[in-house]
C-alpha positions as CSV (number, residue, x, y, z in Angstrom):
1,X,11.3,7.7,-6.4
2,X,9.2,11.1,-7.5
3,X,9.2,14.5,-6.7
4,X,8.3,16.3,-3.8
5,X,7.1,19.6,-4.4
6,X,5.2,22.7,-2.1
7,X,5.1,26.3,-2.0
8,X,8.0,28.1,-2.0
9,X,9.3,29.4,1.4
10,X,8.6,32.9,2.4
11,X,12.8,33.6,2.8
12,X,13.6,32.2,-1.4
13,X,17.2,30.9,0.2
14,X,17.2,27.1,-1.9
15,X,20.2,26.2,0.6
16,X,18.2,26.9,3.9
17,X,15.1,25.1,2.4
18,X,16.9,22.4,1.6
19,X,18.5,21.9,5.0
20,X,14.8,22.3,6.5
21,X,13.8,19.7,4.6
22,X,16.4,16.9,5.7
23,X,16.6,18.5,9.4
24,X,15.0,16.2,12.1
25,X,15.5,14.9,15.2
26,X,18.0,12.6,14.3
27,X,19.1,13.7,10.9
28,X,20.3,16.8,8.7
29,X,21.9,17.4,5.6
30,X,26.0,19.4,5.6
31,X,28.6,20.5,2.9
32,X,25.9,21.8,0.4
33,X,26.9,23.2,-3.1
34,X,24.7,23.8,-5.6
35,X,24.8,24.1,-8.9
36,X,22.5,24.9,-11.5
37,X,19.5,22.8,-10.7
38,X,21.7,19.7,-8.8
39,X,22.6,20.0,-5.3
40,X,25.5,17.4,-3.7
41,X,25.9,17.2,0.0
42,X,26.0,14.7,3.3
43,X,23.5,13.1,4.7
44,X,23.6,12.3,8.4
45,X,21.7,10.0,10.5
46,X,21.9,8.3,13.9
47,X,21.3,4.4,14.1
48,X,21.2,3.8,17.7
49,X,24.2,5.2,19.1
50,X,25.9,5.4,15.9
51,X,26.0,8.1,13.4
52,X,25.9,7.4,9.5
53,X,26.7,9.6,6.4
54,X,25.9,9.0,2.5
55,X,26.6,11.5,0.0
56,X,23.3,13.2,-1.3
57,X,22.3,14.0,-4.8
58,X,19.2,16.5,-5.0
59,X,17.9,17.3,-8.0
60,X,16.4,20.7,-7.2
61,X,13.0,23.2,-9.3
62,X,12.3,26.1,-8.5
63,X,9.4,27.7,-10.1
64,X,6.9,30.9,-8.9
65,X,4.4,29.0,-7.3
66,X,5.9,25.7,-6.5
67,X,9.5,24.5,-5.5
68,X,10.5,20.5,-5.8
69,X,13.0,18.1,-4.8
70,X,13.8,14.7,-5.9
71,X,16.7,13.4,-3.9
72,X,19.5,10.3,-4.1
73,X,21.7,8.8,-2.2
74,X,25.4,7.3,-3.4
75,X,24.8,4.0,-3.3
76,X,22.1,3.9,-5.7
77,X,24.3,5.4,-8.0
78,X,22.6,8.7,-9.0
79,X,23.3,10.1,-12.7
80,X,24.7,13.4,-11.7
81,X,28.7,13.0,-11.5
82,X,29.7,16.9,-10.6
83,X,30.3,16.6,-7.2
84,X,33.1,19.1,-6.0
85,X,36.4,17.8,-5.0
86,X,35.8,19.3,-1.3
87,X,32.6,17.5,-0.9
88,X,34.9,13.8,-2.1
89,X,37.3,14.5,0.4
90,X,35.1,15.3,3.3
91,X,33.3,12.0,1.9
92,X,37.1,9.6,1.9
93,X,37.5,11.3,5.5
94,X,34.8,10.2,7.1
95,X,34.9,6.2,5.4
96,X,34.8,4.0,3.2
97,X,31.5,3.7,0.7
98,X,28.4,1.8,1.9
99,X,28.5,-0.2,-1.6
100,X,29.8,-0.8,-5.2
101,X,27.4,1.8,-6.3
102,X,29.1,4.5,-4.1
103,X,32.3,3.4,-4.8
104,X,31.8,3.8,-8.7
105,X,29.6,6.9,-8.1
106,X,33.0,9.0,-6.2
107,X,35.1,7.6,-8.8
108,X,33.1,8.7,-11.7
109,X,33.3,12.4,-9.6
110,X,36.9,12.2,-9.8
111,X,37.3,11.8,-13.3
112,X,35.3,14.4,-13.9
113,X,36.8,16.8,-11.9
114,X,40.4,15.7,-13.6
115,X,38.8,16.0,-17.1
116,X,39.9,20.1,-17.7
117,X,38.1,22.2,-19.5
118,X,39.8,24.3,-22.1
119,X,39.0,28.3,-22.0
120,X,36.9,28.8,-24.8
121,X,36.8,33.0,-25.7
122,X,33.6,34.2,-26.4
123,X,32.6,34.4,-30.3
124,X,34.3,31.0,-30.9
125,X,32.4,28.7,-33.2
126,X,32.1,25.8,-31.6
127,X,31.4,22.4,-33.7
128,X,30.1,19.1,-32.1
129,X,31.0,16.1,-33.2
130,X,27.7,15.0,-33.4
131,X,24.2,17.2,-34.6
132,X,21.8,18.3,-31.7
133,X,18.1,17.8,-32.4
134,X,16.5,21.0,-31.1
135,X,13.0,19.2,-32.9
136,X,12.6,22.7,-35.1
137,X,15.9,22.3,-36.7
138,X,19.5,20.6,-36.1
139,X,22.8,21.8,-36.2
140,X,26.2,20.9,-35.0
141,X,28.3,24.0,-35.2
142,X,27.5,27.0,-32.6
143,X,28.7,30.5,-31.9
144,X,29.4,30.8,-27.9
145,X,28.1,34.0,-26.3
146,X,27.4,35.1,-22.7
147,X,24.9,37.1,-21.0
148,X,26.0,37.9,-17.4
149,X,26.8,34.8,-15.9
150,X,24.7,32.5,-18.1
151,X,26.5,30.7,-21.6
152,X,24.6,30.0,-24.4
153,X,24.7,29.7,-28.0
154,X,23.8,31.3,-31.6
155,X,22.7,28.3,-34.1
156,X,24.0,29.2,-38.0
157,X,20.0,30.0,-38.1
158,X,20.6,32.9,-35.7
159,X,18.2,30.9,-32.9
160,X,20.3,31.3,-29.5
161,X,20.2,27.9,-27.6
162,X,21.0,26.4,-24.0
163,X,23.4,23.3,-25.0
164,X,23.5,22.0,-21.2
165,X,27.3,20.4,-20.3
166,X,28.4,21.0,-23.4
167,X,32.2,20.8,-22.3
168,X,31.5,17.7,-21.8
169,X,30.2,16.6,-25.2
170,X,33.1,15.8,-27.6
171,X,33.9,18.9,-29.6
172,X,36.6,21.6,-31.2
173,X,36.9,25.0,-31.1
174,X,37.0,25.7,-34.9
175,X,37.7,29.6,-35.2
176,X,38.8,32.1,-32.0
């Protein structure tokens, strides 16, 4: 239910820690891809002579002096639906979901990944359809910028702002 957290490993790689962590005797953890600060994979485990697989959900922090975890399983329905298309069909390979839960979980996946994203050239002034509360102000029209591989945004105020999935909140590109 919480997070588990410890020092960070002596190597920094968040994919080979990870593994560590879900590796034992009779279980380990496949397929990873991480994004950001959520990791999707599959789980596997033996029951007796039979071996079972639920897609994984880990939602992953890494800080200087302390690295955490907190991790889901499909079929309680985690509320992370960015699961690559790779990872889906790997899942639909090897069966059917355990539960309802599961079922809606890879379906949700799917209709994210069919939902495109349009190509939004930086300096476009972005406008939400609805004003984000950053608590010291709120606005609802932002200029998009980039620095290396990370997107942000310039408020009207000048502040620059993280707007986290913001292709997926309902908005138009206003000016190019």
């Amino acid at each position: 239910m919480g997070w588990t957290g410890m020092n960070p490993p002596h190597h920094g790689d968040k994919k080979k820690w990870l593994e560590d962590q879900f590796t034992s005797a009779n279980s380990h953890l496949s397929d990873l891809c991480i994004k950001g600060n959520t990791t999707s994979g599959i789980y596997w485990w033996n029951e007796g002579e039979t071996t079972k697989h639920d897609a994984m959900v880990i939602l992953i922090s890494c800080r200087k002096d302390e690295w955490l975890f907190k991790e889901m399983g499909e079929s309680v329905m985690p509320y992370s639906f960015d699961a690559p298309k790779k990872l889906l069909d790997r899942l639909d390979q090897l069966g059917q979901p355990f539960n309802d839960y599961a079922k809606q979980w890879r379906e949700r996946c799917r209709a994210n990944l069919s939902t495109k994203h349009e190509a939004v050239p930086l300096g476009a002034l972005i406008k939400f359809n609805r004003e984000l509360d950053f608590r010291s102000f709120k606005a609802d029209t932002f200029t998009l910028a980039k620095e290396g591989r990370k997107t942000f945004f310039y408020a009207p105020n000048g502040v620059k702002v993280r707007i986290p999935k913001w292709q997926e909140r309902d908005h138009q590109v206003i000016n190019h």
